[in-house]
C-alpha positions in Angstrom: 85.2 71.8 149.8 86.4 73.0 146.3 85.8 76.6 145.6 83.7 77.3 142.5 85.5 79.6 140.3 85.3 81.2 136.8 88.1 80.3 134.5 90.6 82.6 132.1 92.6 81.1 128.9 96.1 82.0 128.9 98.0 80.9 126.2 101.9 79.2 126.2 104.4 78.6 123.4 105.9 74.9 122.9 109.0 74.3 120.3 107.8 70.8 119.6 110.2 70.1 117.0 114.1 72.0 116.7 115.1 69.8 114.3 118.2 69.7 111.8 118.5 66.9 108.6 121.8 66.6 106.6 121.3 65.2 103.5 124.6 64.1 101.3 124.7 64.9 97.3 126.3 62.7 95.2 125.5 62.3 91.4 127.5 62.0 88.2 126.5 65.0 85.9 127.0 63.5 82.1 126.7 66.6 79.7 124.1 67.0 76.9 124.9 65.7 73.1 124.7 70.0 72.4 126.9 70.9 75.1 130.5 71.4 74.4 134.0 69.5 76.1 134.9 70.4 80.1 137.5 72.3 79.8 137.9 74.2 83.1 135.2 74.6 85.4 134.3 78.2 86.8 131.7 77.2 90.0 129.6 74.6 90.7 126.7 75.4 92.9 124.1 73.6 94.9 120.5 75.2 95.6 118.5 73.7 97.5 114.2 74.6 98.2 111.7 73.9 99.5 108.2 73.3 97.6 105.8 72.1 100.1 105.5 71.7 103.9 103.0 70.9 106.4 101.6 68.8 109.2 99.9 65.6 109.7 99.3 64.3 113.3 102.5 64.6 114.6 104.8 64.7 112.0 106.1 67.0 109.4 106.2 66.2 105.9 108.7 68.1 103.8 108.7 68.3 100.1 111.8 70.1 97.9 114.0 69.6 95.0 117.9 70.8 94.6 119.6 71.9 91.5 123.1 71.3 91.1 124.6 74.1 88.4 128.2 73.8 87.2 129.6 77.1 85.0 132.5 75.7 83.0 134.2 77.2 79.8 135.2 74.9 76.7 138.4 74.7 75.1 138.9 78.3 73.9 138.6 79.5 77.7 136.3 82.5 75.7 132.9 80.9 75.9 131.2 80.2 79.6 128.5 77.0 79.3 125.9 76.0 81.9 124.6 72.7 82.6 122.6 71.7 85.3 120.6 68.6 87.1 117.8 68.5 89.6 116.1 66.1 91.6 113.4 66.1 94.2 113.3 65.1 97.6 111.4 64.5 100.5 111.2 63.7 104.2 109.4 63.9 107.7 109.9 64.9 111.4 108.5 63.4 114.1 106.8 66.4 116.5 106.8 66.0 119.8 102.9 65.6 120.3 100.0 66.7 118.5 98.8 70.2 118.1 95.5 72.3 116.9 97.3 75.4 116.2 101.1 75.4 115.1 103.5 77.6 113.2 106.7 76.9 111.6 109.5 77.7 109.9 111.3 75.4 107.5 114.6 76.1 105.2 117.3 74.5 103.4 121.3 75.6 103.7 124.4 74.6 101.8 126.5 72.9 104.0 129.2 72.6 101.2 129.5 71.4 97.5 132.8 69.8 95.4 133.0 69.2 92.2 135.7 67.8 89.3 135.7 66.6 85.8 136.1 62.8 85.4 136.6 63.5 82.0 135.3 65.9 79.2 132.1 64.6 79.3 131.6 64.3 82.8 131.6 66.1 86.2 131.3 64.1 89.8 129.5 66.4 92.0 129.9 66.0 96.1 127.5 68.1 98.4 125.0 68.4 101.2 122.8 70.4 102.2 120.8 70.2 105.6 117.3 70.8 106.2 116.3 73.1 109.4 113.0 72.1 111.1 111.3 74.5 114.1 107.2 73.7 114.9 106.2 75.9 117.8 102.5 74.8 119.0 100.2 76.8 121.7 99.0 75.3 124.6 96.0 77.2 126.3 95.6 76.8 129.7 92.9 76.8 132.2 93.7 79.3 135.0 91.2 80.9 137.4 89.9 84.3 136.8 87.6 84.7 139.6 86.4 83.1 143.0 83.0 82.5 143.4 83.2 81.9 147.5 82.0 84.9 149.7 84.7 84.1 152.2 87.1 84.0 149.6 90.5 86.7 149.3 91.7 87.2 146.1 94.5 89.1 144.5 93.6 90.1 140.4 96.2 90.3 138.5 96.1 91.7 134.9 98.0 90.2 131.9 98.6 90.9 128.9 100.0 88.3 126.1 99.7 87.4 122.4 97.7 84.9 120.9 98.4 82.9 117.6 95.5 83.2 116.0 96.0 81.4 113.0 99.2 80.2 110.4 98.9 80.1 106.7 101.3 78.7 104.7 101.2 77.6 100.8 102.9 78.0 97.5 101.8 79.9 94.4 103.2 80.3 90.9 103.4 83.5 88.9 103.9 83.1 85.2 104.9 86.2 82.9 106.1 85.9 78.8 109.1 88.9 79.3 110.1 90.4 76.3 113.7 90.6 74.9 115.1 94.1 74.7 116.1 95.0 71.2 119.2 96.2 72.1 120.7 92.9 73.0 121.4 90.1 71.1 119.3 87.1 70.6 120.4 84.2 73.6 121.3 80.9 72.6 121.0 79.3 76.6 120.1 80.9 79.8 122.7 80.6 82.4 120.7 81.3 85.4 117.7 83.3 86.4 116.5 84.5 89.9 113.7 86.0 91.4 114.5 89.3 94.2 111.3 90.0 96.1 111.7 94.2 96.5 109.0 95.0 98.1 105.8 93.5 99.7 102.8 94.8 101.9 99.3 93.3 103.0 95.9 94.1 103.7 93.9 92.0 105.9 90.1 91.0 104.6 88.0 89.0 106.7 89.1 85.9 106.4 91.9 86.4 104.2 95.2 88.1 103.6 95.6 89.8 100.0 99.8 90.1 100.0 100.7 92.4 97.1 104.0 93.7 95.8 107.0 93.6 93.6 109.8 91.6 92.5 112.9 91.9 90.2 113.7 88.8 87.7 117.4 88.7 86.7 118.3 86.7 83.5 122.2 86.1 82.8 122.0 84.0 78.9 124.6 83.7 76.7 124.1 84.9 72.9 124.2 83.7 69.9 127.4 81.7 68.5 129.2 85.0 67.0 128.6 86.4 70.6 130.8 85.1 73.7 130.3 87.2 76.0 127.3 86.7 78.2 124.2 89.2 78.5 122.0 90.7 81.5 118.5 91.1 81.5 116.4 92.8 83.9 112.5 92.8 84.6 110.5 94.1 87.6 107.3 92.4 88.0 103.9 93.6 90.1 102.2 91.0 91.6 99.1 90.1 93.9 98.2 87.0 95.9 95.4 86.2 98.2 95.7 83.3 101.3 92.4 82.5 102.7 93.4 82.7 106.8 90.0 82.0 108.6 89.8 83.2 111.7 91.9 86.7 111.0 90.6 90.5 111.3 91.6 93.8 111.4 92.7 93.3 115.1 95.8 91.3 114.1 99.2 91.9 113.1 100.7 89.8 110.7 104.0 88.7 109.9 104.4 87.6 106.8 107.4 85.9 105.0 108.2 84.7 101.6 110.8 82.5 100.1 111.7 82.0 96.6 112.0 78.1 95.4 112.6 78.3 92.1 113.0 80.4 88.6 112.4 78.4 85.2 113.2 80.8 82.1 112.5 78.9 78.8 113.7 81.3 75.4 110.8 81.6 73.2 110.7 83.0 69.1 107.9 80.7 68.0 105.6 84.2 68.4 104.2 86.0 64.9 105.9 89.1 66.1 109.5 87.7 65.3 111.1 88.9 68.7 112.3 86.6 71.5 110.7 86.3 74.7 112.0 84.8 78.0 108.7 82.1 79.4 109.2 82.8 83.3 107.5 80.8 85.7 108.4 81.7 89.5 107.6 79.7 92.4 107.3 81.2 95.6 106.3 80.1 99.5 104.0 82.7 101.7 103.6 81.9 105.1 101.5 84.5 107.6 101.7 84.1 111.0 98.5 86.0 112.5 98.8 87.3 116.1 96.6 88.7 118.3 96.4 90.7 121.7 94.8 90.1 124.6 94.0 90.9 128.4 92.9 89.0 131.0 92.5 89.1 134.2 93.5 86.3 136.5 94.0 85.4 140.2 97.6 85.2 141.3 97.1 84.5 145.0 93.9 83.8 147.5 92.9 82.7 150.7 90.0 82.1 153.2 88.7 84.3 155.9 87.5 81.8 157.7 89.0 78.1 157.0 92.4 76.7 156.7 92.5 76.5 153.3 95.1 74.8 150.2 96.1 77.0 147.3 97.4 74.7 143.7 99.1 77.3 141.7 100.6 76.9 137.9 103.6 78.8 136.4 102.5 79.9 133.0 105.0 80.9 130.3 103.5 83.4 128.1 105.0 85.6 125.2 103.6 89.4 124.2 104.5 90.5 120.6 106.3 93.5 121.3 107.5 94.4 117.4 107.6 92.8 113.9 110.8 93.6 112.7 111.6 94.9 109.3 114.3 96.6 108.3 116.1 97.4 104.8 119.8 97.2 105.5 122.2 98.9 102.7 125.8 97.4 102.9 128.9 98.1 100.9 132.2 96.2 100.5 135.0 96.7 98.5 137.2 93.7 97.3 140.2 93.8 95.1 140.5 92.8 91.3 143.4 91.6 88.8 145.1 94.0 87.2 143.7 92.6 84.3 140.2 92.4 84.8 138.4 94.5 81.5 134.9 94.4 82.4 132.3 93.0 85.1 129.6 90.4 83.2 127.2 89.9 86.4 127.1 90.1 90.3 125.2 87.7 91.9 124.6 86.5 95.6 123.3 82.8 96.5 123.9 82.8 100.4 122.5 84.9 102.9 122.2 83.8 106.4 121.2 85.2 109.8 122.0 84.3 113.3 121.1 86.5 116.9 123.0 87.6 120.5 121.0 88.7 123.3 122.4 90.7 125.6 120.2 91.9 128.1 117.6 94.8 126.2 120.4 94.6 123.3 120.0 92.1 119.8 122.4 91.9 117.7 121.3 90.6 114.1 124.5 89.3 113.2 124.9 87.5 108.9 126.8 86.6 106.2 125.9 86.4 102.4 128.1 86.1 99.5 129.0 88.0 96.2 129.8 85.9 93.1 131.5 87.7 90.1 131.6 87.0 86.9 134.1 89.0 85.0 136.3 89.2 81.3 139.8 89.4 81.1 141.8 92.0 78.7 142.7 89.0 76.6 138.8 88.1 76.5 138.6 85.5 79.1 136.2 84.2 81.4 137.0 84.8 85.0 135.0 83.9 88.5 135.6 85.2 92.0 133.7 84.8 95.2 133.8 86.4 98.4 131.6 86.2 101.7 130.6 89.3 103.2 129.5 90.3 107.0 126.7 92.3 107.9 125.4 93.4 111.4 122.1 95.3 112.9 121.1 96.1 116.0 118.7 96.9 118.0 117.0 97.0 121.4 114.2 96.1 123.6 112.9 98.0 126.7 112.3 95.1 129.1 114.7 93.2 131.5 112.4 89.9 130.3 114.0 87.2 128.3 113.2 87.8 124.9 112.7 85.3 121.5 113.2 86.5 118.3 112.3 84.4 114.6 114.8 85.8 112.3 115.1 85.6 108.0 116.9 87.5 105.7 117.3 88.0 102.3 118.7 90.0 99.5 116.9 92.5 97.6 119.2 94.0 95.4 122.7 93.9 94.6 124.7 96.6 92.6 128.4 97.2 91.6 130.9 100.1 90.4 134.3 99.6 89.2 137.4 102.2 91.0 141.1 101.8 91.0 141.5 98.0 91.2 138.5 97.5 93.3 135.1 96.1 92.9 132.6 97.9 94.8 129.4 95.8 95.8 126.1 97.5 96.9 124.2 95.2 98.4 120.4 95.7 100.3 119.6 92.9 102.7 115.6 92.3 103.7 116.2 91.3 107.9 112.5 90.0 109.5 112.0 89.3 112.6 109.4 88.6 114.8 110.0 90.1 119.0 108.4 88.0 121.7 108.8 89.4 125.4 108.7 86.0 127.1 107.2 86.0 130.8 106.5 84.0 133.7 103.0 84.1 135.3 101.9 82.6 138.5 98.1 81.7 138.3 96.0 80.1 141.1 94.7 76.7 139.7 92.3 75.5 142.2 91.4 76.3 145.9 90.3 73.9 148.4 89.2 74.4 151.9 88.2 72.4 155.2 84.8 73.4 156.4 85.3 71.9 159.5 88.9 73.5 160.2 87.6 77.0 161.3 90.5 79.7 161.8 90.5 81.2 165.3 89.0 84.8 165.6 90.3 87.5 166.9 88.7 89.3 169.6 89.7 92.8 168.2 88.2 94.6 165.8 91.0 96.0 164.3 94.7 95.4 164.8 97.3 98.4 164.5 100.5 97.6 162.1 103.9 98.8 161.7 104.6 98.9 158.1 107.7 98.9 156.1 108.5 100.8 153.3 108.0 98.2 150.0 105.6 96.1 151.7 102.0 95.5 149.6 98.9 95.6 151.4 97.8 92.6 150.2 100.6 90.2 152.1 99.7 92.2 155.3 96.3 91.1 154.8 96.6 87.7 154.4 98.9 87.7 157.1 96.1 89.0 159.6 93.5 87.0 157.2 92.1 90.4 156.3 90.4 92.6 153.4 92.7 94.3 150.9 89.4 96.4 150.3 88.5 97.3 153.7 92.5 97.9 154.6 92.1 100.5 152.0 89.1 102.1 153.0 89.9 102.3 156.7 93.2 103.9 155.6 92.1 106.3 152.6 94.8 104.0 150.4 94.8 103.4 147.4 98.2 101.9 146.2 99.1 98.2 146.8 102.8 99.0 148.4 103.5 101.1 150.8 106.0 104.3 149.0 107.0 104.9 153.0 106.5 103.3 156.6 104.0 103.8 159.2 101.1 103.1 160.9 98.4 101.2 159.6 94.8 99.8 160.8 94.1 96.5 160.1 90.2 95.3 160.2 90.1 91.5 161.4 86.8 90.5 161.5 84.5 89.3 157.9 82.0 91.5 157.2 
């Protein structure tokens, strides 16, 4: 016969897709009618984005763009010119199988970028970038949580994991007209603009998350034609966005993450007012991934009292959110200058990456990003440097479990002073990271039992038992096909191993 039982859900994380895309760049960049002669170039730079992302069946459909920006300077090696190209791109990942309910994490790095000057008018650009790909889906399974059969043992074993209870992801624009400060000049181009996210929280509505917070825009633009030297602009913007996430409530944690994609500035003086404005328009990603506890209570081992019976048992691996990770980290390198270096234009950074080592209960958050420098020579010339930069966190975990970590990072803010020769860079690093305790369960699936195979019975009442120290009560009675319950109670026990050795009475016959 087949017991009847109730069931319990516990729920198991799947990476159905690890996956990692190189894609080459190779264009011809012919300069506009307006733009002046190559003369040297400065940097060229490749950012890549992504736009859009999200599943059908079992793929992954991507959508981005890259932007290929070359700084050069024209003849007089005094005036720094821009010039860019873009184009879009997209692609898809096979997943491993199907899924209800997945999460996932997609972003673009610069795997390197060349450039030279075919002539004055033209710049051959090689590049690639690759595309990283990770889909984890949840599988719930079916496990018992209690035995319905009177002659049924069974040992109950809480758990406690974390359920995904729902992943959001989307992009959103925001759109401000900034105005120019009257203390600068007017700007004749923009060289580049970014967006810094500073700051961001959330409050959870039923059924939605409202994310709100506050982000720096950074312009670099080079003035008018009596000006050479370029100017730096800088606006802090408030913000507010709302994702409807069905299912979500005040119960869950959420981890959120943002990625910037792109920052168009456009110069505007058509206004009646007669200043200049910069027309920003800031694309962003938001993804939320919604968790949940719970606790259940499942059977990890059984038997019968009175047939030979056949036990089908299931190793589950679950995960329990232990932390959400965030941490401001404040770093500060110093690198060395040319003697002849007047003054510092603009600091920048346009890498910043992130990788892990576990080590037991220790992580180690271990990253690079890099510092660009734009700086003016005592004889009025355009310089550029770059350097990378290291950065490590750690931290720890009280569990001997394995553990699984999701980790982004990003810069915030980045600062500078001038001393002796030296450049100092001040740089604050946004490090996110989701912290799974992974663990192994061992769940009874289904019991079975031959009604006609009767185990013998013991004449005796009760047996008398030698314990050991360390030895549970519950594999002493199902070795003598006992009651954990009534082995208690004839003993005044109430612990499930035995803290030191001795005697113990052992009832053998059902009630």
């Amino acid at each position: 016969m087949e017991y009847k039982m109730e069931q319990s859900i516990l729920c198991s994380s799947e990476v159905i897709c690890d996956s990692n895309q190189e894609r080459s760049v190779d264009v011809s960049v012919n300069l506009p009618d307006y733009c002046p002669d190559v003369h040297k170039i400065l940097k060229c730079q490749l950012y890549p984005s992504i736009l859009n992302k999200g599943i059908t069946g079992n793929r992954l459909d991507i959508d981005g763009s890259y932007t290929i920006r070359i700084f050069y300077l024209d003849r007089d090696g005094k005036s720094i010119h821009c010039c860019e190209h873009a184009e879009n791109f997209s692609t898809s990942v096979s997943l491993k199988k199907e899924a209800d309910l997945n999460c996932m994490w997609v972003y673009c790095q610069v795997e390197y970028i060349n450039c030279r000057a075919a002539n004055s008018r033209k710049i051959d650009v090689h590049g690639a970038f690759s595309i990283h790909s990770k889909v984890i889906c949840q599988n719930p399974y079916e496990v018992t949580g209690n035995i319905l059969e009177e002659d049924a043992q069974q040992l109950l074993s809480p758990v406690d994991f974390t359920k995904l209870a729902a992943f959001e992801t989307r992009p959103f624009t925001i759109e401000e007209i900034l105005e120019l400060s009257e203390s600068k000049p007017e700007p004749d181009s923009v060289l580049y603009a970014k967006a810094f996210i500073r700051s961001t929280e959330y409050k959870i509505i039923p059924g939605k998350v409202m994310l709100k917070g506050d982000m720096t825009i950074k312009i670099l633009y080079t003035p008018g034609p009596e000006e050479d030297i370029p100017e730096c602009m800088e606006y802090d913007i408030p913000f507010t966005q709302v994702l409807d996430c069905p299912g979500i409530t005040e119960d869950c944690q959420c981890d959120l993450r943002l990625q910037s994609s792109s920052c168009d500035v456009q110069i505007r003086n058509e206004y009646t007012d007669d200043k200049i404005y910069f027309q920003v328009q800031i694309r962003f990603n938001a993804s939320v991934f919604v968790y949940l506890p719970e606790h259940v209570e499942i059977v990890s081992d059984a038997y019968s009292r009175k047939y030979a019976e056949a036990v089908e048992k299931v190793q589950v691996e679950t995960e329990q959110l232990e932390n959400i990770l965030q941490e401001t980290l404040l770093e500060k390198v110093n690198f060395p200058l040319a003697a002849n270096v007047s003054k510092i234009i603009d600091v920048w950074n346009e890498m910043c990456g992130v990788e892990t080592e576990i080590n037991g209960k220790n992580i180690r958050f271990i990253g690079k990003y890099n510092v660009c420098v734009l700086m003016l020579t005592e004889d009025g010339e355009i310089n550029y440097m770059e350097r990378v930069a290291d950065f490590l966190y750690e931290s720890s975990v009280e569990t001997d479990s394995p553990i699984r970590l999701d980790p982004e990072c990003c810069i915030s803010d980045m600062s500078y002073r001038l001393s002796s020769g030296e450049i100092e860079i001040k740089t604050e690093i946004q490090l996110t990271s989701s912290v799974f305790i992974c663990n192994s369960v061992c769940a009874v699936k289904k019991m079975t039992a031959d009604e006609n195979d009767l185990l013998p019975e013991d004449p005796a009442a009760i047996c008398i038992y030698y314990a050991q120290k360390g030895e549970t009560l519950w594999e002493i009675a199902k070795q003598y096909r006992s009651s954990l319950r009534e082995i208690c109670q004839e003993n005044n026990l109430s612990e499930t191993s035995l803290e030191e050795p001795g005697m113990i009475l052992i009832p053998v016959h059902a009630e």
